[in-house]
N, C-alpha and C positions, 0 to 999 in steps of 0.2 A: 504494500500500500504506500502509494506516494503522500508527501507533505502536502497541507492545500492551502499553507500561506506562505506566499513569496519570502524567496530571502532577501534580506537586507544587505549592502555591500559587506562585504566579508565575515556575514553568519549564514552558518548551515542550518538546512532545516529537520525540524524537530522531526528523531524517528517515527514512524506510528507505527502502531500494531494493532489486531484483533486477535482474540479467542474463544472458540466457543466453551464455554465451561460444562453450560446443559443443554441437552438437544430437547427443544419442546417435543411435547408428548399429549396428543388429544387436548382435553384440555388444561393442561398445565403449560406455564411458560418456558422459555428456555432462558438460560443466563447466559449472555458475553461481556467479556472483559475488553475495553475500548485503551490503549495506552498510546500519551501520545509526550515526547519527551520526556519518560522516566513517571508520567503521572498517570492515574490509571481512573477510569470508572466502570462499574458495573452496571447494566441494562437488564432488565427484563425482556425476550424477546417472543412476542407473539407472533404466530403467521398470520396474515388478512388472507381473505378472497378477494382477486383481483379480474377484470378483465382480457389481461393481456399479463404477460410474466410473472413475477413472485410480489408478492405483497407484504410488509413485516411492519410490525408497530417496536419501535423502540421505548420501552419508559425506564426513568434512568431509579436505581434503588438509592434511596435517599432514605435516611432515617426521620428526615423534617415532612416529605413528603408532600414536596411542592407540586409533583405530577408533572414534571417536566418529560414530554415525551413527542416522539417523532413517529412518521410516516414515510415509510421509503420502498421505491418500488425498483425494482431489478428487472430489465428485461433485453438481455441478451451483452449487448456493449453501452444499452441506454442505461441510465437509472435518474430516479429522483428523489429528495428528500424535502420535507416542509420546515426544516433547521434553517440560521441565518447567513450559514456559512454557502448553506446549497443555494438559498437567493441569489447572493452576489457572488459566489463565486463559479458557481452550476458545477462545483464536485463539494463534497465532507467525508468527515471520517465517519459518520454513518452509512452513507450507501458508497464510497468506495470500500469499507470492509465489509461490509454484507456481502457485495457482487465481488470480492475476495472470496469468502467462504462459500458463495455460491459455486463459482469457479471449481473450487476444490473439490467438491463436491462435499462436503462438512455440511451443508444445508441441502 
């Protein structure tokens, strides 16, 4: 998974990573671990039905449980996400690691 904010003259960009911890199962969620320079969070991760490719709800595990959560859809070399990062930047480390683990075939 690539970085998805530019570097700045002479800093590199922060590694990222996915993992899936739990593979959802009917209806229980599944957990991924999102790391992106050394910091990490955990997600809940639901499948949706979708029209067209893979459909997933992202909500991030918070113990304050602000329900900060996303929607991202995977389909094929498209994808999309309703984060801020996917707005303006049209990639994140939400649906670029999903359609990672989709790839893999991990999802």
């Amino acid at each position: 998974m690539n970085a998805t904010t530019p570097a700045r003259a002479g800093q590199r960009k922060p590694e990222r990573g996915i993992r899936l911890e739990v593979r959802p199962d009917g209806d229980c969620p599944g957990i991924v671990r999102i790391t992106v320079g050394g910091k990490h969070a955990d997600y809940f991760l639901y499948p949706l039905a979708t029209d067209f490719g893979r459909g997933f709800r992202l909500e991030k595990v918070d113990p304050i449980g602000d329900g900060t959560g996303y929607h991202v859809n995977i389909d094929g070399d498209r994808r999309s996400c309703d984060c801020k990062g996917f707005c303006r930047w049209s990639h994140c480390k939400h649906a670029d690691g999903l359609a990672a683990l989709v790839a893999a075939g991990r999802l």
